[in-house]
C-alpha positions as CSV (number, residue, x, y, z in Angstrom):
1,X,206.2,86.0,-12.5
2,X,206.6,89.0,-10.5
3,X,202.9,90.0,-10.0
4,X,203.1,92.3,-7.0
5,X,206.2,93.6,-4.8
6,X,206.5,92.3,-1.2
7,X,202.9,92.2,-0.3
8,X,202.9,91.7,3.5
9,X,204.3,95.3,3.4
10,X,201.2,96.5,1.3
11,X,200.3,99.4,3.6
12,X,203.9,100.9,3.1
13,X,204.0,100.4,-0.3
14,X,201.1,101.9,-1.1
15,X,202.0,105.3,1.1
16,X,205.5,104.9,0.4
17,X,205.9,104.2,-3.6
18,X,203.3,106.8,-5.7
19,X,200.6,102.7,-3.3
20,X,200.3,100.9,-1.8
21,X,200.8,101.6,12.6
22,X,200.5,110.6,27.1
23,X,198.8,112.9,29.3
24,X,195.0,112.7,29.3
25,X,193.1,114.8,27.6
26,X,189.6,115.8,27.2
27,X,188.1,114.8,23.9
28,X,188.1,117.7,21.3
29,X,184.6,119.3,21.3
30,X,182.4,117.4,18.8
31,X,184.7,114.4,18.4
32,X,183.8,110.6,19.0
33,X,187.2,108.9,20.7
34,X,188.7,106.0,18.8
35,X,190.8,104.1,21.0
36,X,190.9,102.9,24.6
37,X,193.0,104.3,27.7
38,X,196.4,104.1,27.9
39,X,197.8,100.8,27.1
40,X,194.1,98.9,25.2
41,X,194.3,97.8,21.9
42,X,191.5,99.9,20.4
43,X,191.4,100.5,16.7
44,X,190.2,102.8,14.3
45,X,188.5,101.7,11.1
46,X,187.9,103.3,7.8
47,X,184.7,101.8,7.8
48,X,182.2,100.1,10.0
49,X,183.5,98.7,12.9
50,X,186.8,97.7,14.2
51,X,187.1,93.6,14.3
52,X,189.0,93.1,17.3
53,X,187.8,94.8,20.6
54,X,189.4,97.3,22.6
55,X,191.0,94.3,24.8
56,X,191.8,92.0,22.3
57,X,195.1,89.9,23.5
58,X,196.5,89.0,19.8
59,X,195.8,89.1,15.8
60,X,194.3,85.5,14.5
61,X,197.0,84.9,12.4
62,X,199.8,85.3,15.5
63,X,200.7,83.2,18.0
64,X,201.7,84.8,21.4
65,X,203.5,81.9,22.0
66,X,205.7,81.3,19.1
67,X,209.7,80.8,19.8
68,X,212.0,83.6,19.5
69,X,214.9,82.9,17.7
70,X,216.5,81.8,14.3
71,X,217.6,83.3,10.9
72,X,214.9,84.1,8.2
73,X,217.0,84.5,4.6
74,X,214.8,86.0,1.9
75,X,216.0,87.1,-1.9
76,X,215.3,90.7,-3.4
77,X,215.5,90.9,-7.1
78,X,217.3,94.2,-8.0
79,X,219.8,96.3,-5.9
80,X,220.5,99.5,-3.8
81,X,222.7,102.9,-2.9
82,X,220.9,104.1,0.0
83,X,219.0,103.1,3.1
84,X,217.0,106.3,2.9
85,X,213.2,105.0,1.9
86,X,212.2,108.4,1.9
87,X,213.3,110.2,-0.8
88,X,213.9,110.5,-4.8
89,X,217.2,109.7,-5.6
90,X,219.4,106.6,-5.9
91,X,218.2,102.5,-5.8
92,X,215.3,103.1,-3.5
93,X,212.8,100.5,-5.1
94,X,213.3,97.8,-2.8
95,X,214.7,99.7,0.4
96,X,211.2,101.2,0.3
97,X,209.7,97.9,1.1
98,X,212.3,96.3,3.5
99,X,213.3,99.3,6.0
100,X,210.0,101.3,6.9
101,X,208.0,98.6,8.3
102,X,211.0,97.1,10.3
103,X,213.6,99.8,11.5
104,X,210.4,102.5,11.9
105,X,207.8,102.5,14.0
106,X,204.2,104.0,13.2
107,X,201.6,105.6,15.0
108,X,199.1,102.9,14.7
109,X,199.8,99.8,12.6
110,X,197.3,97.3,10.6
111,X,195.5,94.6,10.8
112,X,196.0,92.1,7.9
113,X,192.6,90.1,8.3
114,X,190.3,93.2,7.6
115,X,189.6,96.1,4.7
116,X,191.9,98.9,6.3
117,X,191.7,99.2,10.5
118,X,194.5,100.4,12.6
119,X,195.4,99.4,15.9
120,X,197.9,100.8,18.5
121,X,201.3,101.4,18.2
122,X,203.4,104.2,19.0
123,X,199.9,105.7,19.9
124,X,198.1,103.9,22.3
125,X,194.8,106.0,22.0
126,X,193.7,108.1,18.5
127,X,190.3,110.4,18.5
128,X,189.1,111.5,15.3
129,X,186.2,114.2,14.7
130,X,183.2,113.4,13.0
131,X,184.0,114.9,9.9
132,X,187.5,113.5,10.1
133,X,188.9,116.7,10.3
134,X,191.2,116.6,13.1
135,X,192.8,113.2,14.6
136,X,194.4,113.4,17.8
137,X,197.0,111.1,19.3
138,X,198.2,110.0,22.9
139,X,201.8,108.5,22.5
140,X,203.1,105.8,24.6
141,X,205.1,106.7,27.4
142,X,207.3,103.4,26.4
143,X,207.8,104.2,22.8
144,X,211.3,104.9,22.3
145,X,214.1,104.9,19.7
146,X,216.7,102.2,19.3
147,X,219.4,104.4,21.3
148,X,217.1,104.5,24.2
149,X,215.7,108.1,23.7
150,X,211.9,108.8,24.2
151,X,209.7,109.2,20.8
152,X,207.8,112.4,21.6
153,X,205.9,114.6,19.8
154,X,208.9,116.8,18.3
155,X,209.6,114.2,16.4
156,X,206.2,113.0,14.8
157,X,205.9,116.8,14.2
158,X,209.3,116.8,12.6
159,X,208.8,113.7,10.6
160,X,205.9,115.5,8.8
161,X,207.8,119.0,8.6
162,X,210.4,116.7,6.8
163,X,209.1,114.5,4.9
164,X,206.1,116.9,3.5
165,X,208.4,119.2,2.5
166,X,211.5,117.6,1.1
167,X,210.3,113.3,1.1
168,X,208.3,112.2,-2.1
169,X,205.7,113.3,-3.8
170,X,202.6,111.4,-2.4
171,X,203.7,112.7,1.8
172,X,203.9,116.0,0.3
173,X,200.7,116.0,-0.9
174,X,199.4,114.3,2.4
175,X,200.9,117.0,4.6
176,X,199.3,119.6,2.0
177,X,196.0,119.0,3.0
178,X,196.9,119.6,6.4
179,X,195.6,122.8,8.0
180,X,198.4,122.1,10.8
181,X,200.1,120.3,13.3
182,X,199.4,121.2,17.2
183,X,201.8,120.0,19.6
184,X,199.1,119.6,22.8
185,X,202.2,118.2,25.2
186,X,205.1,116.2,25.3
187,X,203.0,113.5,24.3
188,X,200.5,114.4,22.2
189,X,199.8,115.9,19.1
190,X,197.0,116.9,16.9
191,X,197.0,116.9,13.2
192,X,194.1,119.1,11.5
193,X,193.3,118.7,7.8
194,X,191.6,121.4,4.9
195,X,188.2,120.6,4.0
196,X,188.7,119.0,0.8
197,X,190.9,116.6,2.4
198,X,190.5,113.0,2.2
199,X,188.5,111.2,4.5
200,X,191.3,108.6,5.2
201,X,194.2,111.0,5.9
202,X,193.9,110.9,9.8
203,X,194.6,106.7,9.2
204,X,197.4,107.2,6.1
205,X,199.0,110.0,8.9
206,X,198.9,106.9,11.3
207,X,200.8,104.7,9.6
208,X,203.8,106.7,8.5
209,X,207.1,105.9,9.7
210,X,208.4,108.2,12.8
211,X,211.9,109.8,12.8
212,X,213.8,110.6,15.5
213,X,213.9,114.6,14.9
214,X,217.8,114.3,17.1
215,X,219.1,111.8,14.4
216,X,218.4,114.0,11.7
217,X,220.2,117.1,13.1
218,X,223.6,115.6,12.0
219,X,222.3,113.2,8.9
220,X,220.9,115.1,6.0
221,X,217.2,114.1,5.3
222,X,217.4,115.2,1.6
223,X,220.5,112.6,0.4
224,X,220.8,109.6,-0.6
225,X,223.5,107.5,2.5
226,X,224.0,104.2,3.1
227,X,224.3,105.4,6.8
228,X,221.6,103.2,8.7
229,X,218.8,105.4,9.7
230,X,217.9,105.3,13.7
231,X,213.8,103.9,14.1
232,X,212.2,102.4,16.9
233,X,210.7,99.4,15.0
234,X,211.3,95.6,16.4
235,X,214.9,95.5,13.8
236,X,217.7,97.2,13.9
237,X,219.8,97.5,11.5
238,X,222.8,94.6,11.3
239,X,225.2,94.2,8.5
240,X,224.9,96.0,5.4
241,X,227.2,95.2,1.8
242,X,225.5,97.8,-0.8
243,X,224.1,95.9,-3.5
244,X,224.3,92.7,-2.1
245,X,223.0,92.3,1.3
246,X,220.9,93.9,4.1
247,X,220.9,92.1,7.5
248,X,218.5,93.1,10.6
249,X,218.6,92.2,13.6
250,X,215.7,91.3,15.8
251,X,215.7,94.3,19.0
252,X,215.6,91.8,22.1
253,X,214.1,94.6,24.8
254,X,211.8,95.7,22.3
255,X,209.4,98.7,24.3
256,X,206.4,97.3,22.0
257,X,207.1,93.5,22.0
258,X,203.9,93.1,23.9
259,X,201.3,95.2,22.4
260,X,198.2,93.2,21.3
261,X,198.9,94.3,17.4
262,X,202.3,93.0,18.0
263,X,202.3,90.0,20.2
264,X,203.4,86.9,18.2
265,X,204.8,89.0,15.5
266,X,208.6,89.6,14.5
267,X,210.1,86.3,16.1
268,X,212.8,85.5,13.7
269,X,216.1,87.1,15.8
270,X,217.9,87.9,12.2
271,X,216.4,89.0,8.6
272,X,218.4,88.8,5.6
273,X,217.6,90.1,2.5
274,X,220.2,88.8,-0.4
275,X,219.9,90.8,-3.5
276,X,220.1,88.8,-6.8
277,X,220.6,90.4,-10.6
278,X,217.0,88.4,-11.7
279,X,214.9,86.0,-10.5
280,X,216.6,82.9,-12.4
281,X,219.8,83.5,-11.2
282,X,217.5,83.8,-7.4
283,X,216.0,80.4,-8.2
284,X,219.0,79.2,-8.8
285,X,220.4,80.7,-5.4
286,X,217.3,79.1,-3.7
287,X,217.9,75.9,-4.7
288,X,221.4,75.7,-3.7
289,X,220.1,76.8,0.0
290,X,221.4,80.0,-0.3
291,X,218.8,81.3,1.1
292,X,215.2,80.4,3.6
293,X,212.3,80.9,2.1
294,X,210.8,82.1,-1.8
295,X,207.5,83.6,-2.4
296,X,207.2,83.0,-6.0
297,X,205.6,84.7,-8.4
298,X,205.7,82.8,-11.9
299,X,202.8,80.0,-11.8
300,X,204.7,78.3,-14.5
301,X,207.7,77.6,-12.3
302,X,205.7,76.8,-9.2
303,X,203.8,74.0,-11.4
304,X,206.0,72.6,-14.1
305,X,209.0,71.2,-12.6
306,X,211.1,74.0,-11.7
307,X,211.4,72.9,-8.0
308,X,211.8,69.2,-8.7
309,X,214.9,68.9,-7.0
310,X,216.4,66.6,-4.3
311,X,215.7,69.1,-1.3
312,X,212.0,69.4,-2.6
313,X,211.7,65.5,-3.0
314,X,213.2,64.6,0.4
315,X,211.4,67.2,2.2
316,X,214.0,69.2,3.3
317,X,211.9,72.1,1.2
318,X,208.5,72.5,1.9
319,X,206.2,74.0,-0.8
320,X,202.9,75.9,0.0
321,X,199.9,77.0,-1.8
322,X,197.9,79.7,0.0
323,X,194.7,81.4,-0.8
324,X,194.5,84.9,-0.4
325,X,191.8,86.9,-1.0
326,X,193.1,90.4,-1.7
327,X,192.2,92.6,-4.7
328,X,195.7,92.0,-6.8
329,X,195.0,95.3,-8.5
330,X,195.9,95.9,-12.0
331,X,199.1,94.9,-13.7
332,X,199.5,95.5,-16.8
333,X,201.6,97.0,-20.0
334,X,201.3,101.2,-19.4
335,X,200.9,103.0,-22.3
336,X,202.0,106.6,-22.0
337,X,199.6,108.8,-23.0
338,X,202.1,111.8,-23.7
339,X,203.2,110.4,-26.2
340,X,201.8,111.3,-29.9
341,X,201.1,107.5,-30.6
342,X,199.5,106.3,-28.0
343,X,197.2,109.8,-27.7
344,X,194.1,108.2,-29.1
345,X,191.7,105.7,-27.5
346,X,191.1,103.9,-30.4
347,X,194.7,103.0,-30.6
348,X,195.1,102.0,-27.2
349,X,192.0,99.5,-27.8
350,X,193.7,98.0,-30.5
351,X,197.0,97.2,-28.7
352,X,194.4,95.3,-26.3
353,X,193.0,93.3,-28.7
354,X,196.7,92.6,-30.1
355,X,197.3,90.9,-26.7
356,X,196.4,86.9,-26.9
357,X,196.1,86.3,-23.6
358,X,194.6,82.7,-23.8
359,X,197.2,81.8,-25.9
360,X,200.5,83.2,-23.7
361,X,198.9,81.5,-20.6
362,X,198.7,78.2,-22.4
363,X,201.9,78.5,-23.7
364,X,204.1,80.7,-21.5
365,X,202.6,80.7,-18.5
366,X,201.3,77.0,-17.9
367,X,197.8,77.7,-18.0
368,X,198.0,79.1,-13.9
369,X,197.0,82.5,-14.0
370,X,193.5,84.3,-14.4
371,X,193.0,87.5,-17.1
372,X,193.6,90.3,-14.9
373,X,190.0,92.4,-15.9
374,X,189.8,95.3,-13.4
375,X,192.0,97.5,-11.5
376,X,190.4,96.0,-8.4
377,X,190.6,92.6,-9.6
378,X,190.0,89.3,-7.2
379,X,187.5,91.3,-5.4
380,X,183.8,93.0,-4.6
381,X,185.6,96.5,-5.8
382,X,185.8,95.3,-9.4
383,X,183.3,96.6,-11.6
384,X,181.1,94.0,-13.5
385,X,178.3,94.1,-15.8
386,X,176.7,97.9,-16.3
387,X,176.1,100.7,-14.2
388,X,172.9,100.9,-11.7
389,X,171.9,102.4,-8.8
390,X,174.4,104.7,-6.9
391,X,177.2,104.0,-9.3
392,X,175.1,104.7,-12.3
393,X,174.2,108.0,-9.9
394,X,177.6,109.3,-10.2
395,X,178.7,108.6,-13.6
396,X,175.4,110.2,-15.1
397,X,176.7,113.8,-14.8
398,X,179.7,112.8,-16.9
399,X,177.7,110.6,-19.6
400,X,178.6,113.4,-22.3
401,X,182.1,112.6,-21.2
402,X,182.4,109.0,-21.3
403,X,181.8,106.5,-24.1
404,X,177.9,105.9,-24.8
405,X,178.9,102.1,-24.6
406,X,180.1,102.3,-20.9
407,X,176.8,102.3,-19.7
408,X,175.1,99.3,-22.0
409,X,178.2,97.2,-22.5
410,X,180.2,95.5,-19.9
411,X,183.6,96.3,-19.7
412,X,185.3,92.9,-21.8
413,X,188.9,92.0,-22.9
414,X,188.0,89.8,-26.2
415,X,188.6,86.1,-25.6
416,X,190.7,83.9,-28.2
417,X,191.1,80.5,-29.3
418,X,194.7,80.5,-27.9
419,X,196.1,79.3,-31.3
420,X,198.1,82.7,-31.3
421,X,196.9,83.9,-34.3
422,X,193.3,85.2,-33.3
423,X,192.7,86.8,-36.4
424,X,188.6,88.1,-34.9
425,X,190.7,90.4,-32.5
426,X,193.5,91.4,-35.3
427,X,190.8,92.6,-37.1
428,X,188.9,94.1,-35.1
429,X,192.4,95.9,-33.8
430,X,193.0,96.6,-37.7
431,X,189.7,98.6,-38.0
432,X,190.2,101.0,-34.9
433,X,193.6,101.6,-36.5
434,X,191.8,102.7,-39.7
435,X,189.7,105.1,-37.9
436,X,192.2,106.3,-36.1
437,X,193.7,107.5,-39.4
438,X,196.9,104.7,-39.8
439,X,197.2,102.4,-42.9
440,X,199.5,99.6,-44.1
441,X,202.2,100.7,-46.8
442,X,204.9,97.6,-47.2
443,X,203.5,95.9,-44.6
444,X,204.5,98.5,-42.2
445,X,201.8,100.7,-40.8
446,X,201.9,104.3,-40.8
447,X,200.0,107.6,-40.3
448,X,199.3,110.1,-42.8
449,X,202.9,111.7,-43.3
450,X,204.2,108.2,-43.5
451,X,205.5,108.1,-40.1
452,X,205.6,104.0,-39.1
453,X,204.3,102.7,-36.0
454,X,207.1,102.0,-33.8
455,X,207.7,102.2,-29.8
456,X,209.5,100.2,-27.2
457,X,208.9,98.3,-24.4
458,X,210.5,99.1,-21.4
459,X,211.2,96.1,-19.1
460,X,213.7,95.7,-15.4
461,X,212.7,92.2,-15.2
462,X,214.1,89.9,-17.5
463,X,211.4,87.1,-16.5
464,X,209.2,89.0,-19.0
465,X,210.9,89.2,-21.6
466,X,209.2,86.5,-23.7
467,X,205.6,87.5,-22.9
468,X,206.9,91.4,-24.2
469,X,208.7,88.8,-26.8
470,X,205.2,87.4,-27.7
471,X,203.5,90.3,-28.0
472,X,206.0,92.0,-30.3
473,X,205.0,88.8,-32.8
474,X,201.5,89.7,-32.7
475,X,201.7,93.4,-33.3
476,X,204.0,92.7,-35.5
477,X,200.9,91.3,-37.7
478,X,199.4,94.7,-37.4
479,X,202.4,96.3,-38.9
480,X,203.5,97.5,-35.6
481,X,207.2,97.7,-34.5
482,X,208.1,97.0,-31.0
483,X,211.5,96.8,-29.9
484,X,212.0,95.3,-26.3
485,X,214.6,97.0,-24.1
486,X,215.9,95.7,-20.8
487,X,217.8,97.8,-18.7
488,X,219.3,97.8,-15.1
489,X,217.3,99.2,-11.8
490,X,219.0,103.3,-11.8
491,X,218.4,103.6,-15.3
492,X,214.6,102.2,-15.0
493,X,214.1,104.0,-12.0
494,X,215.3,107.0,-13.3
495,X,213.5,106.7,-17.1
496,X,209.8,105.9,-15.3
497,X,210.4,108.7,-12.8
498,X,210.4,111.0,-15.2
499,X,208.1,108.9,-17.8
500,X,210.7,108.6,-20.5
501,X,209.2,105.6,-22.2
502,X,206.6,104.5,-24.6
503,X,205.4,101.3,-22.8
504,X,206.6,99.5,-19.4
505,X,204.8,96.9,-16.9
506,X,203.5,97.8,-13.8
507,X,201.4,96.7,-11.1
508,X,199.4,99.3,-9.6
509,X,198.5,97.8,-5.7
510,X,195.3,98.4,-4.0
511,X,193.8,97.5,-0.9
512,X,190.4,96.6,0.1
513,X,190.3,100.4,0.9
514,X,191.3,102.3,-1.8
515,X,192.0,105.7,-1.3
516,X,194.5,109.0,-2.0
517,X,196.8,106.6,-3.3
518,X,194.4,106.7,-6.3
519,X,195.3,110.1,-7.1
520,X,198.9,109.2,-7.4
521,X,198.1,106.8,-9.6
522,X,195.7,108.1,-11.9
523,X,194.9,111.6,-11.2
524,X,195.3,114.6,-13.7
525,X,197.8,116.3,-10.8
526,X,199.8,113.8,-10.8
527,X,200.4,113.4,-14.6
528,X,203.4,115.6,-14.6
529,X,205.1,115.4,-11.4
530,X,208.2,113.2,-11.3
531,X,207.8,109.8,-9.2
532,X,204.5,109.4,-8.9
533,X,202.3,106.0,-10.6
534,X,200.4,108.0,-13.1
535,X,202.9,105.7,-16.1
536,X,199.7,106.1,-18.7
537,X,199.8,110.2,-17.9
538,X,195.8,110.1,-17.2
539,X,194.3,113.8,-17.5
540,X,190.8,113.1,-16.7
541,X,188.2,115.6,-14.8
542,X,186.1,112.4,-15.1
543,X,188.5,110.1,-13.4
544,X,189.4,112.9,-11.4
545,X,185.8,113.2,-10.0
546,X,185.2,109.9,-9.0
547,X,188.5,109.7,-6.7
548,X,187.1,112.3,-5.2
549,X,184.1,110.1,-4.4
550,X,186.6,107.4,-3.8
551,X,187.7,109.4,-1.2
552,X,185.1,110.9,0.3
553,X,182.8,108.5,1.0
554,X,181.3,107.5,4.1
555,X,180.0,103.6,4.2
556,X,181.0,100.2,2.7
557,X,178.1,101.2,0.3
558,X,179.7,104.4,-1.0
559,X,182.7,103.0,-1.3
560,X,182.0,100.2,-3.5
561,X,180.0,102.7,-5.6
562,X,182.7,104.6,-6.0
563,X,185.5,102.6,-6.7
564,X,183.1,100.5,-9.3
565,X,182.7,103.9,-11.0
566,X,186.5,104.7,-11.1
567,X,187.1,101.2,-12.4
568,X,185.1,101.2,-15.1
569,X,186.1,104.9,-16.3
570,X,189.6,103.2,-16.5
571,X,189.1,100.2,-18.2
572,X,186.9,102.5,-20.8
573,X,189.4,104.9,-21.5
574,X,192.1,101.8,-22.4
575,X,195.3,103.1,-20.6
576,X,196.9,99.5,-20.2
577,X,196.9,96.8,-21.8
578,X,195.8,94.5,-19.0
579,X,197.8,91.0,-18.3
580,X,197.1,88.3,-15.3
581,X,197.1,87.5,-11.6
582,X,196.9,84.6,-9.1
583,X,194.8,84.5,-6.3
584,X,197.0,82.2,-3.9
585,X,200.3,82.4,-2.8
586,X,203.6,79.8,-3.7
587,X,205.8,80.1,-0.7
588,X,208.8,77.7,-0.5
589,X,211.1,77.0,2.5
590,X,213.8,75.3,4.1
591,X,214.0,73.6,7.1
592,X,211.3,74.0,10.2
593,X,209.1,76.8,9.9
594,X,206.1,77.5,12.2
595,X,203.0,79.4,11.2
596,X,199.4,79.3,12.2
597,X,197.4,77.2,10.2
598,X,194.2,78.0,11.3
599,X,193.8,81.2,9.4
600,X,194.2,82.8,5.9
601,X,194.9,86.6,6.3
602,X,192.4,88.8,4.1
603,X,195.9,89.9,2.2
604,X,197.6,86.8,2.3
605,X,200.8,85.7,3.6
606,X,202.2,87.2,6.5
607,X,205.3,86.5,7.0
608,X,205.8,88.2,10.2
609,X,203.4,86.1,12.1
610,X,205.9,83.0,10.9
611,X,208.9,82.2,13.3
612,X,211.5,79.2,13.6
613,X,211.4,75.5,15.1
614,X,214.8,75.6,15.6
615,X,215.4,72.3,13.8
């Protein structure tokens, strides 16, 4: 199944989709320099320390010395109208994840094997303040766009005047906690945030994509084109059929090929990305050899006998299981909150305990996956047992708030005996509907004006189908109605924008570093502003409060406080129904495909680090 999007582009998804890289100058007064001279590799960390040193040669997981060359032909389930990532309008979903991180180039730019550190790019030296207020950048004097004009400070200052202004909705609320922009020279620039800013806004600034301020006289930023947007990343942009294909081309003279956060990176000369109706009819494709390589997502598939075929036999296909040891976040079925039906908590709770997990893994899902309990799941973020010490600190102001049993109970999703008819839960579910004032009349339950229980699930992907299927049949012993409706990518993109739906699935991706992406995700603001992630509608001052903590804290140890707090307000106020996770990888290929072996990225696969043995 279709767990999580492309995750080796984690950092753009989560500041692109509403988520989930010069002249010397004195330091700023009071400021502590993050960085190295001109040309080092220092980094900047959210917390702690930096792993690599301000002369490190390469990342871990690259080799410097891996072959150029060579076709990598992945598959995209879904299609697309535009190769503008950076706006509302028209089939953006996927273009979002494929375009930013290779046409654009960032400031700085991440290191997969670590919580959230940023290393040189486009800037070859950053200095933040203490408090984190201001961040200042030194550009490099090789940065330059794919047409051979310099990147200067015009245009990071115009990419923020943009995209803060008219791009979507969580880099206008980035560049509205700024308190300004300062162009210092040709070649550096100065960005200067409000007080109540985030703490990680000097490193989200860093890794956002930089336009060339000259394209954009003559394209309109606000529209969706299919027009290929100039960037300065290590692709250009090759062939493009809209709907069916986008083709990049690797830039051979590349002005940051070798960087120390780049070196061993990008080696593939040409990416493809084929775009398929559904994942089936993708399979299918793959097994034909329509395509390179498959990072697949349904357990089931990966383990019983869908790629028993000749190529996989004679090893002409090689199949890969990777650990990864990322927090997978939450996915799970959204219940939105506006409307009437789903208003009450003790509603919400029951449609959890509808949900027979045990039951759909052991029959649907092959038995692979693990119940996904937290929206930090797979990691030290989730919550677990009850509250103490600094977490129980900032939840005890809001105790009149919250419900008595979140600070004696652990947070649990009742187990069942995975027969599928776990009558303990269906009962339990049958008595919170009770209190919550709805009754069975004909088998049929309904409120007090006789209204029936009745909503639809929202799906894009067909591959869930029968797990929405399956959970129909249980709420259907309830006396609930749920009609499933599967509809194509505009229409779904255009009905969640605007949260015109009862139910959908979503996966909400975090990072080892959680931060303002929370507040697009769950935060009161974002409730009622089109294209954000806040599906459930969540209007909490509670929740709202501990993002704020989220965000401003200062050590690992804050942190974790924090974001245990924040998890278990959400899990307590039952806004999803939660579903699963896997904590590896299934990657399939063709042909002769290098990697290093030595080391398992933090986040998982990188695909970037990969590159072709020519055979």
């Amino acid at each position: 199944m279709r767990a999580t999007r492309l995750l080796l582009r984690l950092a753009f998804a989560a500041l692109l989709a509403g988520a989930l890289p010069a002249a010397a100058q004195a330091p700023a007064e009071g400021g502590t320099q993050a960085g190295a001279p001109a040309g080092g590799g220092g980094g900047i960390a959210m917390h702690g320390q930096p792993k690599y040193p301000a002369d490190f040669d390469h990342f871990a997981y690259a080799d410097p010395a891996a072959p150029k060359g060579g076709e990598l032909r992945q598959a995209v389930v879904g299609s697309f109208d535009t190769l503008n990532p950076f706006i509302i309008g028209g089939q953006t979903d996927q273009v979002r994840l494929i375009v930013p991180p290779y046409i654009f180039a960032s400031l700085m730019t991440r290191g997969w094997d670590e919580p959230f550190t940023l290393y040189p790019y486009v800037a070859d030296r950053a200095e933040m303040s203490e408090d984190r207020r201001t961040v200042t950048f030194w550009l490099n004097p090789k940065a330059v766009f794919h047409d051979g004009t310099p990147l200067t400070a015009d245009d990071v200052i115009f990419t923020w005047e943009t995209q803060g202004t008219k791009g979507l909705p969580n880099t206008r609320a980035l560049y509205e906690s700024m308190d300004g922009i300062d162009r210092i020279d040709d070649r550096t620039v100065r960005f200067r945030f409000k007080p109540e800013a985030a703490r990680e806004n000097p490193l989200v600034v860093a890794m956002q994509p930089i336009l060339s301020k000259a394209w954009y006289t003559s394209h309109p930023f606000d529209q969706p084109s299919l027009d290929p947007p100039l960037g300065a990343g290590p692709y250009t942009f090759g062939a493009i059929d809209a709907g069916r294909s986008i083709t990049l081309d690797r830039v051979k003279d590349w002005w940051a090929a070798d960087l120390p956060a780049m070196r061993g990176l990008y080696n593939f000369d040409t990416l493809r990305f084929d775009f398929y109706l559904d994942a089936d009819t993708a399979l299918e494709a793959f097994k034909a050899g329509a395509y390179t390589l498959r990072r697949e997502r349904d357990a089931e598939k990966w383990a019983g006998g869908a790629y028993d075929f000749p190529a996989v036999q004679d090893g002409r296909v090689t199949m890969l299981t990777l650990p990864h040891y990322r927090p997978v976040g939450m996915m799970g079925l959204a219940m939105n909150t506006r409307r009437p039906v789903f208003a009450d908590p003790k509603v919400r709770r029951a449609m959890i305990l509808a949900f027979d997990f045990e039951w759909i893994n052991k029959t649907l899902l092959g038995g692979q996956y693990k119940r996904d309990d937290s929206y930090f799941a797979n990691s030290s973020l989730a919550a677990t047992d009850t509250p103490k010490g600094a977490e129980l600190a900032l939840l005890e102001p809001f105790r009149g708030q919250l419900p008595p049993q979140l600070f004696t109970e652990p947070y649990t999703l009742p187990p069942s005996d995975a027969s599928g008819r776990s009558r303990e839960n269906l009962r339990a579910a049958q008595a919170l509907l009770a209190e919550a004032g709805w009754t069975i009349k004909d088998n049929v339950l309904v409120d007090g004006s006789g209204a029936p229980f009745r909503f639809e699930i929202l799906l894009q992907n067909k591959g869930f189908q029968r797990i929405a299927l399956a959970y129909a049949d249980q709420l259907r012993r309830l006396g609930i109605q749920a009609t499933i409706r599967l509809v194509e990518s505009a229409q779904y993109t255009n009905r969640t924008g605007t949260y015109d739906f009862d139910v959908i699935l979503n996966t909400w991706i975090t990072t080892l570093s959680p931060g303002v992406e929370q507040s697009r995700y769950w935060g009161s603001g974002s409730a009622d502003v089109p294209g954000t992630r806040n599906y459930p509608g969540v209007k909490s001052p509670v929740v709202d409060a501990l993002i704020k903590a989220v965000n401003a804290a200062r050590s690992e140890e804050d942190l974790q406080a924090a974001v245990h707090a924040l998890d278990r307000v959400l899990l307590w106020g039952n806004y999803v129904v939660p579903l699963y996770y896997l904590d590896r990888d299934y990657v399939a290929y063709w042909g002769d495909l290098g990697r290093v072996t030595t080391v398992n990225p933090t986040y998982g696969t990188v695909l970037e680090a990969w590159w072709s043995n020519g055979k």
